[in-house]
N, C-alpha and C positions, 0 to 999 in steps of 0.2 A: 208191326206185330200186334197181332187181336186179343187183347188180354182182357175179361173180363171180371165181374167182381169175384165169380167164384175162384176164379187163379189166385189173383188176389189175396181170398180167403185161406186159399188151399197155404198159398207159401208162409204167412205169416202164424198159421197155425204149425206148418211144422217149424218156425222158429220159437214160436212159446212151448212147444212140445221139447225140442233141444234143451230150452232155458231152464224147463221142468226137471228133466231128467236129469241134467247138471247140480241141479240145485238139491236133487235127491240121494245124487252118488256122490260125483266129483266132490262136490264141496260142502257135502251133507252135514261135514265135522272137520273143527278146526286143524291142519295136520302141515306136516311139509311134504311136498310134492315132490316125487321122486323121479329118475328120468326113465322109467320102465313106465310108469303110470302116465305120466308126459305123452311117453311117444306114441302108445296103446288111444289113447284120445284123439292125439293128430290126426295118425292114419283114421281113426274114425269119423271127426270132423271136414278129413281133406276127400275121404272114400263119399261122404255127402254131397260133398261141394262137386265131385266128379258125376256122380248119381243125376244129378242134379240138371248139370251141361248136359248129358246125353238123353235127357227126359227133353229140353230144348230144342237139341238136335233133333232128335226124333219127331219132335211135336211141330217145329214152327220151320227146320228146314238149318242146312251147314251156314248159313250166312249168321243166324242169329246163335247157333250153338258156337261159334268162330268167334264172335263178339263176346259173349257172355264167357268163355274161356281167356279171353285177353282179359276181360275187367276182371276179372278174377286172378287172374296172374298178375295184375297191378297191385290190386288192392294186398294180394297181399305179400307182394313185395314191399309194400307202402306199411304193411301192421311191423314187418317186424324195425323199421322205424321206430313204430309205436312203441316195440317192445323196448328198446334201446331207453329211448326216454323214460316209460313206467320204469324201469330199471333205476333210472338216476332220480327217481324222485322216489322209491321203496328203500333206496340206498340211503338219499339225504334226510332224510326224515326217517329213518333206523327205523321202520316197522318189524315188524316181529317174525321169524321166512312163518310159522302157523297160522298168520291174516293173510298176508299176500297172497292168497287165491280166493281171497274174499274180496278185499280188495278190489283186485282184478275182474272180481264177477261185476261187481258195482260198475265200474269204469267199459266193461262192454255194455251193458245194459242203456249204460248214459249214453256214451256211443253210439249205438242202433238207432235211440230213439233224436238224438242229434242231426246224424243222417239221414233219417226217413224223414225231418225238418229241411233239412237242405237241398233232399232230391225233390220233394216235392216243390219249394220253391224254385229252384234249378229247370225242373221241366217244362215250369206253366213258364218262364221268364225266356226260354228254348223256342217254346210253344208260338209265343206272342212277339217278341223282337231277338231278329235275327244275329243283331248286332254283340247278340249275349254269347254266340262263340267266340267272338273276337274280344269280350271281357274277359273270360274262361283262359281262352289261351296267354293272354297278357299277365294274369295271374300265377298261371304257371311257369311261363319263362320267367317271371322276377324271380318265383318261390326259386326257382331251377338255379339263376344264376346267384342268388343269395344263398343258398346251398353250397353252391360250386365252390366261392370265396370262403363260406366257414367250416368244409367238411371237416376239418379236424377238429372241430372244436366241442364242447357240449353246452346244452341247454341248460339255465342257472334258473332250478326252481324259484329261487330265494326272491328272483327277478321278476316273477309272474305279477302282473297287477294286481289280479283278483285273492291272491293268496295274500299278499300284502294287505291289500284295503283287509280283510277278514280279520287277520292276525291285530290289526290295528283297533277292530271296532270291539271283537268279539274276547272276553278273558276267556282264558282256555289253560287249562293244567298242561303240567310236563311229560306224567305219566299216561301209557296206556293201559286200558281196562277193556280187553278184549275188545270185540270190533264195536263196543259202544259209541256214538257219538258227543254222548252229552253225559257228564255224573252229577252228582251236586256233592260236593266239598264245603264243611262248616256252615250248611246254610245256601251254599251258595252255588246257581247252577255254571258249569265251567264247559266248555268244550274241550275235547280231547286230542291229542296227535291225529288221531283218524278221523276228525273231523276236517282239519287241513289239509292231510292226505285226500281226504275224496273231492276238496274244492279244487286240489291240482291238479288231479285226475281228469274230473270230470272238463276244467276247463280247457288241458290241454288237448281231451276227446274235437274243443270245440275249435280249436284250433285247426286240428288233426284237418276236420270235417271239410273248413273254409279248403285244402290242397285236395283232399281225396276226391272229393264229388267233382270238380269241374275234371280229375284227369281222367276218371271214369267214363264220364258224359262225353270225356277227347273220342273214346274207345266206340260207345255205343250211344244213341240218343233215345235208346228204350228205357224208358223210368224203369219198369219188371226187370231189366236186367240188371240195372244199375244198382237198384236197391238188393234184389237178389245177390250179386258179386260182393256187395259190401257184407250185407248180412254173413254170408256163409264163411266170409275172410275171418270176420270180427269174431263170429265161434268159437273159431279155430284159434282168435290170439293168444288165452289164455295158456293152455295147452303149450303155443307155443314158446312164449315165457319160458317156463319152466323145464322145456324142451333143448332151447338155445341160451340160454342166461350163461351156459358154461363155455360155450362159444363165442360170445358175438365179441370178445376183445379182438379175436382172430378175425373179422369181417371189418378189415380195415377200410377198402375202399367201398364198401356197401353204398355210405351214403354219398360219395361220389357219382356209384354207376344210377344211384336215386335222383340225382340231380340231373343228371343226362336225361334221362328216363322223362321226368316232368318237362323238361327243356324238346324235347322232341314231341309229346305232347302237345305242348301248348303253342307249336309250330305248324304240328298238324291243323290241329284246332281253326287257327288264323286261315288256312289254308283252304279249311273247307269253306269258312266264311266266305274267302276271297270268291272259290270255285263256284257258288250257289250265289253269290248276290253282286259281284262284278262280271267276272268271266269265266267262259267256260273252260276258257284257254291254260287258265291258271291249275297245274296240279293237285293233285287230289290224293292221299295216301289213303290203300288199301288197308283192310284190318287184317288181313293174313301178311300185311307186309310189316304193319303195328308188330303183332304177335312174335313175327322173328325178330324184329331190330330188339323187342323189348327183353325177350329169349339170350339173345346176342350180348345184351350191356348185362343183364343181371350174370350171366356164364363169365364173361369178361371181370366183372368188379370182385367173383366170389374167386374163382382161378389168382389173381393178381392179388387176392389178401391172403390166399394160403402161401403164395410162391413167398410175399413181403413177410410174411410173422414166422413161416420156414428158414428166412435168411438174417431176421432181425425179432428175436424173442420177446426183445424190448418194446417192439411194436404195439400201439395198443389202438384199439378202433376207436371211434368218436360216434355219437350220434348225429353231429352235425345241427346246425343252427340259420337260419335265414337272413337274422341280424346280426350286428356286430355287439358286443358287450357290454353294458353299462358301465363309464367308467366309476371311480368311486366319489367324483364329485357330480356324477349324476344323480345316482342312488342316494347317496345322502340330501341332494337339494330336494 
């Protein structure tokens, strides 16, 4: 695909154009987001993100619009993960619902610029040794089958390193004082709840980043799409937040059909490695054939949490975990 600086130019300007006009309406003033306002944004973020594939189509030809539709259908099957987890750390850390779309803006912004870190590295390392599919994909069948083993379970902010070491170095008050991060109390300057909010935020963006980009890269080996599919998802997460937050206990096996989803991935991945640097003999998955299986498991995992939370109320979703727990003579040691 011949993408020059001005494509380039053109895409990331209409992402700081987006960012702008977010930052002018959506979230211009501190409020609770309601699910008319929500859904009104989606459709307009996902009407972008479609806008967008058919400019590809049009411009470079159905192989690279076909690609850039599947990494797009990943990633953001893969946000609202995302969303699951900001959920459990807006929860555990009791933010206030009038910041959480503050928040949230922060935590895309970090995001974007996270991943436009790791497609860049990702493509020159694509670029130069071949070998880096078959890292990619090895990556993803762990994420995949450590998934698999904990989908019922959730992520324990409390567990994050980076929020630990912080909580440990930095004094910080109880109270929030709007989306401030810093006050100074009797003298003294303190960090605020929303200062640790944004370190988990932003670190588990960084987390995020290390599963998203290689399963992306599974889909397409165009940086412009990669980063394009990412960007136009991550948009779109806020939005969808506030969209799904009332749902997603009902999206029981979501991160089940997620875990599939990376695990087929990062099989493909190995496969093409295999196809281009051993033999030719070795199969080769198609991206129209990508795009249904991934079609397939995401229908399959939403159908089987409606039928499950239809027949067990009690039911509640997970956003699922890659490791197992620390136990509490962990954490303490």
């Amino acid at each position: 695909m011949d993408v020059g600086l001005d494509t380039w130019a053109f895409i990331i300007g209409i992402i700081l154009a987006l960012l702008v006009l977010d930052l002018l309406t959506f979230s211009r003033h501190p409020h609770e987001v309601g699910f008319k306002e929500a859904a009104w944004w989606s459709v307009f973020y996902i009407a972008v993100a479609i806008a967008f594939g058919l400019w590809v189509w049009w411009d470079s030809g159905s192989v690279f619009g076909t690609e850039y539709f599947t990494a797009y259908l990943v990633e953001k099957s893969l946000s609202i993960d995302n969303v699951f987890v900001f959920a459990i750390i807006l929860t555990t850390f009791a933010v206030p619902s009038i910041y959480q779309q503050r928040v949230l803006l922060i935590g895309v912004i970090l995001a974007l610029i996270f991943r436009a870190i790791f497609i860049a590295i990702g493509a020159a390392a694509l670029a130069y040794f071949a070998f880096t599919f078959f890292i990619f994909g090895a990556i993803l069948i762990w994420t995949g089958f450590g998934l698999m083993r904990h989908w019922n379970e959730d992520p324990d902010p409390s567990e994050n390193f980076v929020v630990r070491f912080v909580k440990r170095k930095v004094p910080f008050t109880e109270t929030y004082h709007g989306t401030k991060l810093f006050v100074k109390e009797n003298g003294v300057r303190l960090a605020t709840p929303m200062f640790i909010v944004m370190i988990a935020i932003g670190s588990t963006d960084l987390l995020f980043a290390l599963d998203s980009i290689p399963a992306t890269f599974g889909v397409t080996q165009e940086p412009f799409l990669v980063f394009a599919a990412n960007a136009f998802a991550l948009l779109g997460l806020r939005a969808l937040y506030f969209l799904v937050k009332g749902l997603l206990d009902r999206l029981i096996y979501l991160s089940l059909g997620l875990a599939f989803i990376l695990i087929f991935i990062g099989v493909k991945l190995i496969l093409l490695f295999g196809h281009e640097q051993i033999s030719e003999a070795l199969p080769k998955i198609d991206t129209v054939v990508s795009l249904i299986v991934i079609v397939a498991i995401l229908t399959v995992a939403t159908v089987a949490s409606l039928i499950k939370s239809a027949r067990d109320p009690d039911a509640v979703a997970h956003a699922g975990r890659v490791t197992a727990p620390k136990d509490d003579s962990e954490s303490s040691s």
